[in-house]
py3Dmol code that shows the C-alpha trace and the ligand (Angstrom):
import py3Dmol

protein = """\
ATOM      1  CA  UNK A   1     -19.641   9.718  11.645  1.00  0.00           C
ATOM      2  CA  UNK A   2     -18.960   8.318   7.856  1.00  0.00           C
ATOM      3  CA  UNK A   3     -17.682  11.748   7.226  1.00  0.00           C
ATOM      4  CA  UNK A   4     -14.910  13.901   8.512  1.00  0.00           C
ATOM      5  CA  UNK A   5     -15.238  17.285   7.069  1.00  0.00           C
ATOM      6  CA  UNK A   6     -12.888  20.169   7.803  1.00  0.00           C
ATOM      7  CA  UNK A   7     -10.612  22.928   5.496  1.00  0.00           C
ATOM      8  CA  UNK A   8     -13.813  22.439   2.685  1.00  0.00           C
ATOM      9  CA  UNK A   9     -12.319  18.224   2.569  1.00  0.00           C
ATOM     10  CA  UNK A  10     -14.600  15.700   2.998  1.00  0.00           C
ATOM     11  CA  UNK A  11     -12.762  12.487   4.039  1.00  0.00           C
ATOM     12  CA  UNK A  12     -14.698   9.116   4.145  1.00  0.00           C
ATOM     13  CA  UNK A  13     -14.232   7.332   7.220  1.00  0.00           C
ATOM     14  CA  UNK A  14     -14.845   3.705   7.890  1.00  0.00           C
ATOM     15  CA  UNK A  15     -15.169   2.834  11.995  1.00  0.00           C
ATOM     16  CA  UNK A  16     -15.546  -0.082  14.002  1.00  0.00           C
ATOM     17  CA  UNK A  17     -14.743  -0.660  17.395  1.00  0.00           C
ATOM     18  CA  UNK A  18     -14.605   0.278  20.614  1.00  0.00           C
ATOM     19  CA  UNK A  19     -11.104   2.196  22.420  1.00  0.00           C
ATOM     20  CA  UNK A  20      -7.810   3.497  21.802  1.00  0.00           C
ATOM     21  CA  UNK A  21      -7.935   4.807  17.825  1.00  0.00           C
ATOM     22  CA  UNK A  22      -6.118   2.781  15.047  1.00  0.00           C
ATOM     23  CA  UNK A  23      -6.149   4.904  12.447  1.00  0.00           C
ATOM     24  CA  UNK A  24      -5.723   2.882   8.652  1.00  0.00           C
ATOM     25  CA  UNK A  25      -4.309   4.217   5.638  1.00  0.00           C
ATOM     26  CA  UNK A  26      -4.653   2.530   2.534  1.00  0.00           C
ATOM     27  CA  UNK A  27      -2.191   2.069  -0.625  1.00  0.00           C
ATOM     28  CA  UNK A  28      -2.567   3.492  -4.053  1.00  0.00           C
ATOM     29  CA  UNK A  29      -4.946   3.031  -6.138  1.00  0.00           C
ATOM     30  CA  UNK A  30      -7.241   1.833  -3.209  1.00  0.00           C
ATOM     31  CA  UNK A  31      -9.419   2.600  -0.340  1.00  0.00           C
ATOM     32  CA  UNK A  32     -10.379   2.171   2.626  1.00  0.00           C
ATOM     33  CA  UNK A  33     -12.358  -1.261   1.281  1.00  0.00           C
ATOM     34  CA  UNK A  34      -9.222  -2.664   1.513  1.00  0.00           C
ATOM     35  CA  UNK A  35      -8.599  -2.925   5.522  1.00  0.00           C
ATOM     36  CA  UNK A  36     -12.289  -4.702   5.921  1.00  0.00           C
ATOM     37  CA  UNK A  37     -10.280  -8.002   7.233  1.00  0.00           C
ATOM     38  CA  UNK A  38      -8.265  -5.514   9.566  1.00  0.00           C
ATOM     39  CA  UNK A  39     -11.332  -3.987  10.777  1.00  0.00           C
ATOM     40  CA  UNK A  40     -13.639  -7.248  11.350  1.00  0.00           C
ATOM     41  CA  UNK A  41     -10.344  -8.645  13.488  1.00  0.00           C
ATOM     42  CA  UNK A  42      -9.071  -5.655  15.515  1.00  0.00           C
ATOM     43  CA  UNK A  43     -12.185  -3.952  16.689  1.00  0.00           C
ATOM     44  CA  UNK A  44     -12.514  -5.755  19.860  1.00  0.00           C
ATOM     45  CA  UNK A  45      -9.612  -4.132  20.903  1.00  0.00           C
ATOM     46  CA  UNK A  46      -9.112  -0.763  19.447  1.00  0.00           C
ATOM     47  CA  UNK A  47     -11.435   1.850  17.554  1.00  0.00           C
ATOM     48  CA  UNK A  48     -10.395   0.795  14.267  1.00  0.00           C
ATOM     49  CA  UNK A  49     -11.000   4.329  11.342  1.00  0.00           C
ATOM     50  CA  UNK A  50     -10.025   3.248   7.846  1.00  0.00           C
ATOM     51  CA  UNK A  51     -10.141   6.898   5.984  1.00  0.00           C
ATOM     52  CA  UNK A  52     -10.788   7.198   2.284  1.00  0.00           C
ATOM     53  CA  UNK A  53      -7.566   9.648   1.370  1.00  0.00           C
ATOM     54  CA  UNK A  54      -8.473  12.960  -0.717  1.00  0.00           C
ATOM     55  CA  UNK A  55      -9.350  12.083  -4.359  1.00  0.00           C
ATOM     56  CA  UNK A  56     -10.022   8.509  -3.261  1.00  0.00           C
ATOM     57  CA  UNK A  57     -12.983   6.233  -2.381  1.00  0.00           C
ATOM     58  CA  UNK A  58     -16.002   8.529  -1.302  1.00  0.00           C
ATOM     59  CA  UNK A  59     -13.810  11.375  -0.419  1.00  0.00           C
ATOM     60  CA  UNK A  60     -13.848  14.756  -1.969  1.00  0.00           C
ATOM     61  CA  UNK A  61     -12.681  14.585  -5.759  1.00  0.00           C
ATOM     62  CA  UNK A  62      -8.925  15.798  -6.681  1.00  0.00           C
ATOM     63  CA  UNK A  63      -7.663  17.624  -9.648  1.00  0.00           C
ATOM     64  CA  UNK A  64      -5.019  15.755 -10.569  1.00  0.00           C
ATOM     65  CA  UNK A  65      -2.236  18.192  -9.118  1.00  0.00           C
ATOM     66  CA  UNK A  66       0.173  16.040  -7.414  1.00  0.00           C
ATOM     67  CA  UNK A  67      -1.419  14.711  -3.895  1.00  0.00           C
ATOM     68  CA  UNK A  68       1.953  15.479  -1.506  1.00  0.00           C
ATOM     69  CA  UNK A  69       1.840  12.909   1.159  1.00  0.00           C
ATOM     70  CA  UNK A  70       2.209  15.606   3.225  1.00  0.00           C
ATOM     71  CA  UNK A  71      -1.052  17.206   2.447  1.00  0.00           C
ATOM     72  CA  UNK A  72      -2.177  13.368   2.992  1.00  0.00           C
ATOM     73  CA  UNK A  73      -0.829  13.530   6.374  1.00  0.00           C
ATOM     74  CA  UNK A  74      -2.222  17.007   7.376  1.00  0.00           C
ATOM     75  CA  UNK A  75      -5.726  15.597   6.126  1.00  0.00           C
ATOM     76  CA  UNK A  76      -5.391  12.463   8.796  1.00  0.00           C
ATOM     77  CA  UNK A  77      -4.230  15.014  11.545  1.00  0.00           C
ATOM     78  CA  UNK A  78      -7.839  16.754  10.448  1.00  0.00           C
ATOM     79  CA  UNK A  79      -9.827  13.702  11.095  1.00  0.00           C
ATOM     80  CA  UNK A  80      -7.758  12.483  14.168  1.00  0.00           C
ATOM     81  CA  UNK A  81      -9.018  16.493  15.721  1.00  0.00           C
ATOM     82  CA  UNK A  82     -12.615  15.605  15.381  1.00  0.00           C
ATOM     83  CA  UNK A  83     -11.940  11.709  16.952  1.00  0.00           C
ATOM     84  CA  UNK A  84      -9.380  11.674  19.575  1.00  0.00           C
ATOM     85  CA  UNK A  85      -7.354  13.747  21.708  1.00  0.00           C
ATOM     86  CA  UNK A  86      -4.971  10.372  22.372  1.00  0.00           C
ATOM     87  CA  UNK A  87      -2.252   9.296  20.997  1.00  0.00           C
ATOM     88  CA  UNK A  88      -3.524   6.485  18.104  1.00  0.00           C
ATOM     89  CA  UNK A  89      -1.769   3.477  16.114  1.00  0.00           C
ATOM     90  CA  UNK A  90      -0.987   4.340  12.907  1.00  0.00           C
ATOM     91  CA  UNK A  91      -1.042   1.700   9.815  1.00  0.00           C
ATOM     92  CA  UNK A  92      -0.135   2.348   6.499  1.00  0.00           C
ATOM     93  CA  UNK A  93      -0.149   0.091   3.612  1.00  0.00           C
ATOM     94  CA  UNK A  94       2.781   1.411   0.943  1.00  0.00           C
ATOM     95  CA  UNK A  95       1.800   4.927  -0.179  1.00  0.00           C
ATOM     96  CA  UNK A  96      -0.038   4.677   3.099  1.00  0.00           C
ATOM     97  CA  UNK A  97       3.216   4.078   4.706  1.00  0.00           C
ATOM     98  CA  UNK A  98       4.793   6.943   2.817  1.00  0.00           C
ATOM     99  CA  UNK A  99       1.689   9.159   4.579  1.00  0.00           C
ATOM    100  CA  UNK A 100       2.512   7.638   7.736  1.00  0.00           C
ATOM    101  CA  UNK A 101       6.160   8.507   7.529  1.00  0.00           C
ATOM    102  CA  UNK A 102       5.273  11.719   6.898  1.00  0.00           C
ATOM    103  CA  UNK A 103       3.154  11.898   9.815  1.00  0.00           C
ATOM    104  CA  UNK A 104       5.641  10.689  11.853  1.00  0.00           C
ATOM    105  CA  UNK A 105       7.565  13.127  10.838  1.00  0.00           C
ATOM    106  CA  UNK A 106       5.170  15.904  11.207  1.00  0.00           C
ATOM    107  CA  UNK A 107       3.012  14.989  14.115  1.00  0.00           C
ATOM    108  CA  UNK A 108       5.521  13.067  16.282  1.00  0.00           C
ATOM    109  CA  UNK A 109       3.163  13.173  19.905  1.00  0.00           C
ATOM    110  CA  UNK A 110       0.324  11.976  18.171  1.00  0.00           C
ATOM    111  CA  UNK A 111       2.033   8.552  17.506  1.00  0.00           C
ATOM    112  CA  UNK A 112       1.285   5.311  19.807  1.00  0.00           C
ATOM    113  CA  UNK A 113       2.749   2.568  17.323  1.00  0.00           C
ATOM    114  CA  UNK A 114       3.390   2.421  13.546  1.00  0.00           C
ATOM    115  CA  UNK A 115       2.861  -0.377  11.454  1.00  0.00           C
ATOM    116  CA  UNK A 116       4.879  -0.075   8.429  1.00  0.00           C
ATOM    117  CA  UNK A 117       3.155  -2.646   5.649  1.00  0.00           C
ATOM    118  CA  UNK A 118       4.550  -3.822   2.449  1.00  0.00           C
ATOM    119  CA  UNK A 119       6.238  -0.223   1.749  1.00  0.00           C
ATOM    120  CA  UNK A 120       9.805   1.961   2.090  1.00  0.00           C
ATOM    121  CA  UNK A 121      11.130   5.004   3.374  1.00  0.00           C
ATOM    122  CA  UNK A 122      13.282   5.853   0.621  1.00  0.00           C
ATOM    123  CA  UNK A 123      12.466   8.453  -1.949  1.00  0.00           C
ATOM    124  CA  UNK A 124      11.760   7.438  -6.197  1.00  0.00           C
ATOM    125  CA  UNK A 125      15.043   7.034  -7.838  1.00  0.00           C
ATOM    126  CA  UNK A 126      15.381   8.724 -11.359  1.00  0.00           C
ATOM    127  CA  UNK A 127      13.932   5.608 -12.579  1.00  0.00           C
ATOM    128  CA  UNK A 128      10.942   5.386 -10.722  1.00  0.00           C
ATOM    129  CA  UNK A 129      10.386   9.122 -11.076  1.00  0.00           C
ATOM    130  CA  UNK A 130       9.874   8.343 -14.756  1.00  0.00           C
ATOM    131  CA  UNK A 131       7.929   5.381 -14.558  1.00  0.00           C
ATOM    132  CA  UNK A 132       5.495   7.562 -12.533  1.00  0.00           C
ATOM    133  CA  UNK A 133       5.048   9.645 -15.502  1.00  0.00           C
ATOM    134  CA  UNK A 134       5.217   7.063 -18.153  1.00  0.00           C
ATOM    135  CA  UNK A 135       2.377   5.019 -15.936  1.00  0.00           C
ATOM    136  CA  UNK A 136       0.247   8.850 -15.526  1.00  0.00           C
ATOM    137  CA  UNK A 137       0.456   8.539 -19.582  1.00  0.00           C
ATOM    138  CA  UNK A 138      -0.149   5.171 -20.137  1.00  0.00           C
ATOM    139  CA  UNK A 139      -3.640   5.917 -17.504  1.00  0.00           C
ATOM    140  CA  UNK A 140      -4.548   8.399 -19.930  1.00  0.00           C
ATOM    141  CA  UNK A 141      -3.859   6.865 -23.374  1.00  0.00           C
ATOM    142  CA  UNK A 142      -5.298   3.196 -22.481  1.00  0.00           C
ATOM    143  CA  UNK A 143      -7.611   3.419 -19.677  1.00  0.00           C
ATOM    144  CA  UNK A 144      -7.904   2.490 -16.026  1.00  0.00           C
ATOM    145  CA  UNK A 145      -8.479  -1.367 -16.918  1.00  0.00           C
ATOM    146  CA  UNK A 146      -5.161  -1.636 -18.717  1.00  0.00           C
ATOM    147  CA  UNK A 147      -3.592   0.364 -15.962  1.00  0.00           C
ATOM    148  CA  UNK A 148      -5.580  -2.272 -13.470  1.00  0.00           C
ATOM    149  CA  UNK A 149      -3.806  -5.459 -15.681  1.00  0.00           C
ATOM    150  CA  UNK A 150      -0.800  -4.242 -15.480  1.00  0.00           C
ATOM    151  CA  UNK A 151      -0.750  -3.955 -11.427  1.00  0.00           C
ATOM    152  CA  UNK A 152      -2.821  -6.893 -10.977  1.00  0.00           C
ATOM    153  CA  UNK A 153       0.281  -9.149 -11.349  1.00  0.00           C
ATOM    154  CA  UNK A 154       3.033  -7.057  -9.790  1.00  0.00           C
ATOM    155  CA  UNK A 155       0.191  -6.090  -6.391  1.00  0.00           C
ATOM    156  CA  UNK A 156      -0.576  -9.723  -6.099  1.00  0.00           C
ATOM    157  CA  UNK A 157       1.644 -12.767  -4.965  1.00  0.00           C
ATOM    158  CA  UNK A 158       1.562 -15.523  -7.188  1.00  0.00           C
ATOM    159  CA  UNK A 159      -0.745 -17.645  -4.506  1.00  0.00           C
ATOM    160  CA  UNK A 160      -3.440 -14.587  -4.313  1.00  0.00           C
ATOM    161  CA  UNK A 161      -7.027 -16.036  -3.766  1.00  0.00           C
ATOM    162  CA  UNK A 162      -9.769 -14.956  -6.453  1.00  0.00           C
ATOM    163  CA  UNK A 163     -11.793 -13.161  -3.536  1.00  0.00           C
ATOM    164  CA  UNK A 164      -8.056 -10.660  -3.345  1.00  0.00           C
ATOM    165  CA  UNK A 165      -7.652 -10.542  -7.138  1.00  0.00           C
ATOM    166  CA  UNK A 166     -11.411  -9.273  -7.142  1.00  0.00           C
ATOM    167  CA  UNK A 167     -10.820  -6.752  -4.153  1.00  0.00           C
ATOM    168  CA  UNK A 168      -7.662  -4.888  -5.841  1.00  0.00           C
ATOM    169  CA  UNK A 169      -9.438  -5.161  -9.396  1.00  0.00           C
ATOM    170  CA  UNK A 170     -12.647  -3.165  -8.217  1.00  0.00           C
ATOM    171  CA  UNK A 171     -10.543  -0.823  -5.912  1.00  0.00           C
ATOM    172  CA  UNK A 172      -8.321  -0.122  -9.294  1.00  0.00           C
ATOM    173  CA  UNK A 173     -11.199   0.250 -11.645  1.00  0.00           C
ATOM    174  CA  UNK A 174     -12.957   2.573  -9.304  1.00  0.00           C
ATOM    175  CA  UNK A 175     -10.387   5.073  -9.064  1.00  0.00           C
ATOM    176  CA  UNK A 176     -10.508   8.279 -10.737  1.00  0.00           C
ATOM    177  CA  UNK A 177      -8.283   9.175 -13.554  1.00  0.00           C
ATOM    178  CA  UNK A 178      -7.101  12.531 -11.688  1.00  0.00           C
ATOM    179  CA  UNK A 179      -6.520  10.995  -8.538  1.00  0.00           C
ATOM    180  CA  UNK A 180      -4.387   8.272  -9.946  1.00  0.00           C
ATOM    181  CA  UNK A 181      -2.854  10.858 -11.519  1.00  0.00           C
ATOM    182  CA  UNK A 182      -2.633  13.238  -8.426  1.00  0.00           C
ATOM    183  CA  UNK A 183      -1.277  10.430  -6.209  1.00  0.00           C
ATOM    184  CA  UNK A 184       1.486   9.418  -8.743  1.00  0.00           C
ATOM    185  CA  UNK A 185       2.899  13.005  -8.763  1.00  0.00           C
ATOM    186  CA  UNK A 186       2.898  13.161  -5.096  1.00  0.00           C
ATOM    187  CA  UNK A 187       4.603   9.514  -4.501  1.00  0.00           C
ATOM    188  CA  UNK A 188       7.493  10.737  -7.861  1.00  0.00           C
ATOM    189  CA  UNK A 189       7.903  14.253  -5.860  1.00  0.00           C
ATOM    190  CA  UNK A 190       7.771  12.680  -1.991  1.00  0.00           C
ATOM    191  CA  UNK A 191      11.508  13.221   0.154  1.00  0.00           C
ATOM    192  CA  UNK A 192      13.344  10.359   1.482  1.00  0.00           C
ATOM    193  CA  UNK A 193      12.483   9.655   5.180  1.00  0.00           C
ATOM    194  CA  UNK A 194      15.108   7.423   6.086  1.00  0.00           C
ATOM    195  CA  UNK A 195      15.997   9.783   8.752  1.00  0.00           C
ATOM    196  CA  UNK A 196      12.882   9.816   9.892  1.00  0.00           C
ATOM    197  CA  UNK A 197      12.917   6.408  10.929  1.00  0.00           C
ATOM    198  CA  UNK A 198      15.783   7.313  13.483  1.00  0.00           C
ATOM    199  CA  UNK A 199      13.610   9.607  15.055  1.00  0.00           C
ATOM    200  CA  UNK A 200      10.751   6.862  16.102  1.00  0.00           C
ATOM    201  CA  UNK A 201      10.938   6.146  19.723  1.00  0.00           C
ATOM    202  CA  UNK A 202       7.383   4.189  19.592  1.00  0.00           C
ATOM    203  CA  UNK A 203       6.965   0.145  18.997  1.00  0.00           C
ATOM    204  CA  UNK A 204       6.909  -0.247  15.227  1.00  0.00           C
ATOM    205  CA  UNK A 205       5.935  -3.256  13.345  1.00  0.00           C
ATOM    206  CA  UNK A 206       7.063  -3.950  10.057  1.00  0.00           C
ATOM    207  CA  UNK A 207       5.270  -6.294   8.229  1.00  0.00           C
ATOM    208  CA  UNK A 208       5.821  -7.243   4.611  1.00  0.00           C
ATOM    209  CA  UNK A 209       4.956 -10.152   1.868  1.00  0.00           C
ATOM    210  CA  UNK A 210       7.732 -12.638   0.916  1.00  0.00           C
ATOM    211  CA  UNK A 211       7.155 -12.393  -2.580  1.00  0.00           C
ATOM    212  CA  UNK A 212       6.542  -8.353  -2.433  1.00  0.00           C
ATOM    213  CA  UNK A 213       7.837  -7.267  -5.782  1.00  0.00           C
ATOM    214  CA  UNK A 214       7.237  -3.415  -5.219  1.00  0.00           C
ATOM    215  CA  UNK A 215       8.581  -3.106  -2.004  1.00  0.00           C
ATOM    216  CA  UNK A 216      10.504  -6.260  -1.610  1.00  0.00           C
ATOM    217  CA  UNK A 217      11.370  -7.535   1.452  1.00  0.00           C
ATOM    218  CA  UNK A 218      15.179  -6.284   1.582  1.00  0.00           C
ATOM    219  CA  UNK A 219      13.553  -2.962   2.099  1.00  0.00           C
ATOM    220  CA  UNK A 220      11.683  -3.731   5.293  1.00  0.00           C
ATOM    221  CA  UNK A 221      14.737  -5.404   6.688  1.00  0.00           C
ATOM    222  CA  UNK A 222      16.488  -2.084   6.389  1.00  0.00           C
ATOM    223  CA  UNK A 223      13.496  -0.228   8.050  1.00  0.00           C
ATOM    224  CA  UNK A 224      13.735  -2.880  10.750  1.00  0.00           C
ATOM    225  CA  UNK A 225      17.084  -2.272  11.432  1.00  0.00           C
ATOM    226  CA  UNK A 226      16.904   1.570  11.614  1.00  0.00           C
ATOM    227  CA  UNK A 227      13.694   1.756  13.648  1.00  0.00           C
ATOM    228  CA  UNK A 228      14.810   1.273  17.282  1.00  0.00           C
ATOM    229  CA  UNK A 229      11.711  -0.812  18.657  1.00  0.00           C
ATOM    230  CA  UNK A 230      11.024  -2.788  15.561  1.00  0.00           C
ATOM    231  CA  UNK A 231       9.263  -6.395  14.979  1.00  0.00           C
ATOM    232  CA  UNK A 232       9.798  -7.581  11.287  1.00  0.00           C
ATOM    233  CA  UNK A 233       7.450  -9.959   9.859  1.00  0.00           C
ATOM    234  CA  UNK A 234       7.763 -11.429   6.558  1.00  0.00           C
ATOM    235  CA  UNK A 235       4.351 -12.616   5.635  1.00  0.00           C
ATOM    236  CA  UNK A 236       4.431 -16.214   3.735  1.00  0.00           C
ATOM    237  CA  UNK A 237       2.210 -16.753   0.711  1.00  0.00           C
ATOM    238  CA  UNK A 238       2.097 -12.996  -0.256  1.00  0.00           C
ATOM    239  CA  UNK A 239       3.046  -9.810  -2.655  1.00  0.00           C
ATOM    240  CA  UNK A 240       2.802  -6.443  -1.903  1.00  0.00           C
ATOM    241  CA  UNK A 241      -0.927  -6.537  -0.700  1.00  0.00           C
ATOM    242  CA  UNK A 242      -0.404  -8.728   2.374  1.00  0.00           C
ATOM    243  CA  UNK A 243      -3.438  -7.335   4.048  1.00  0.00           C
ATOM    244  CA  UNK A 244      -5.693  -8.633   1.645  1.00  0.00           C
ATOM    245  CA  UNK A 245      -3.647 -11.886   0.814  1.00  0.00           C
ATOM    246  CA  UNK A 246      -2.843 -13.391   4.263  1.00  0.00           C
ATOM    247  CA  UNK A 247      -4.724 -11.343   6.382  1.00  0.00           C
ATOM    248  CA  UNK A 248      -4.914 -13.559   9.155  1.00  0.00           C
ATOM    249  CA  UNK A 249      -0.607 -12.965   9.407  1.00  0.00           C
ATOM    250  CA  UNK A 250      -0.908  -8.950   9.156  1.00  0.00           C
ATOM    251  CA  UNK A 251      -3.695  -9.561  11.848  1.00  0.00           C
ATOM    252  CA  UNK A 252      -1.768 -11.461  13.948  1.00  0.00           C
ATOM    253  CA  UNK A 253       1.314  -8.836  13.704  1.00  0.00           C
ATOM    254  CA  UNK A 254      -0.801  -6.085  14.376  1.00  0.00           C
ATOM    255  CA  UNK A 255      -2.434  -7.415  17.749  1.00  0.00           C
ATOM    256  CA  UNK A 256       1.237  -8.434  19.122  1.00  0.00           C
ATOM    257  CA  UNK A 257       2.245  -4.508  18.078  1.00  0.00           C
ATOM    258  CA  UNK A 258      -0.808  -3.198  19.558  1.00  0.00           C
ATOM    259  CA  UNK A 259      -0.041  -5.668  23.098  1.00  0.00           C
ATOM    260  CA  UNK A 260       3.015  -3.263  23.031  1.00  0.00           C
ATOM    261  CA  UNK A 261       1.916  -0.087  23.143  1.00  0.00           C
TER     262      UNK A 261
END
"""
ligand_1 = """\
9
MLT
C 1.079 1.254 -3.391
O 0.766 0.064 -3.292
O 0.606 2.118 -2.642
C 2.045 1.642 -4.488
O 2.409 0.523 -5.215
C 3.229 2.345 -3.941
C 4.192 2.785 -4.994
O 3.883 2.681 -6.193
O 5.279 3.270 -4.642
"""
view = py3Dmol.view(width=600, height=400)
view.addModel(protein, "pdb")
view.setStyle({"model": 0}, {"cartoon": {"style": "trace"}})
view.addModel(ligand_1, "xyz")
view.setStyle({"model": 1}, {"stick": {}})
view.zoomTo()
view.show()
């Protein structure tokens, strides 16, 4: 089934595997290209699904209207109907955390483990609710390759191989204006869920890149502490995108969450 299509969305979906559902959701401006090493590693032990979100990789296009993480989350809870009746793992890679917070939140039984990568719970301050903006203008004044340059350096660790540089470049360059667009209203406009992190009674792994400038470590520490079954790793040799850049670590982390459940 590459497609899960329900509500007139049609969600890519990337599978491999065999067994209890991990269900992957990817950072902005990606897709689901971007948990291939997850994938390759984990499916001898789980039914690993990777979905495109709305707007994004080979899912249905987007306007441009801000894409609420909560509409994010009500799409997963759409493809998780047509997959499994269980309760599934749940990884999220920064916006893709922000989803998965917000699933949390939403669908609380439907929640095995969470795996909390390289992103926060806390809401944009007034600062970062203008830089969304400024960045939505810069998209549409200079182009998606400018927009790419300018994340390539603050995404990547200083160490990141060619082979990730290449992966985040094409997953930038491939991503439609509106979407971008969409997805940076919906992360300015998304609620603080520090509470919600109170309110997880599942094993939780946190998992973030030592040299993560967007969602620096300090951040994960604090979702560590407020989580009550938490395991905090701080992956060496990476930036935010610590799936791509050390995958073998995020790998590792995930398995020892997933020997919890
Ligand atoms: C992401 O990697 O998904 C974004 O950098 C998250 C953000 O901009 O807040």
């Amino acid at each position: 089934m590459p497609y899960a299509e329900f509500d007139e969305v049609r969600l890519h979906i990337r599978q491999q595997g065999s067994g209890p559902v991990a269900l992957f959701i990817h950072g902005f401006p990606l897709d689901s290209t971007m948990w291939i090493d997850q994938l390759n590693a984990l499916s001898d032990v789980r039914r690993c699904i990777a979905v495109d979100l709305r707007g994004f990789g080979r899912s249905s296009a987007v306007t441009g209207a801000p894409l609420l993480m909560e509409t994010l989350a009500d799409d997963l809870a759409g493809v998780l109907d047509l997959v499994s009746e269980e309760q599934v793992d749940i990884v999220g890679l920064s916006m893709g955390g922000y989803v998965a917070l917000a699933f949390a939140e939403i669908y609380p039984k439907r929640v095995r483990s969470l795996a909390l990568i390289d992103t926060k719970a806390g809401a944009d301050s007034a600062e970062g609710k203008a830089g969304r903006d400024a960045m939505a203008e810069r998209l549409v004044a200079d182009g998606r390759v400018a927009i790419a340059e300018a994340m390539q350096a603050g995404l990547l660790g200083p160490d990141a191989s060619i082979s990730a540089q290449a992966r985040l470049r094409s997953m930038v360059e491939n991503c439609p204006y509106e979407t971008i667009v969409g997805a940076l209203g919906g992360m300015r406009d998304r609620p603080d869920r520090t509470a919600v992190l109170g309110t997880v009674n599942v094993p939780t792994a946190v998992i973030v890149g030592e040299q993560d400038s967007v969602t620096p470590p300090s951040e994960s520490e604090a979702m560590a502490a407020a989580l009550s079954d938490a395991v905090l790793t701080v992956v060496a040799g990476s930036g935010h995108m610590s799936p791509i850049e050390q995958p073998a670590a995020v790998n590792n982390a995930l398995l020892e969450l997933f020997s919890r459940d």
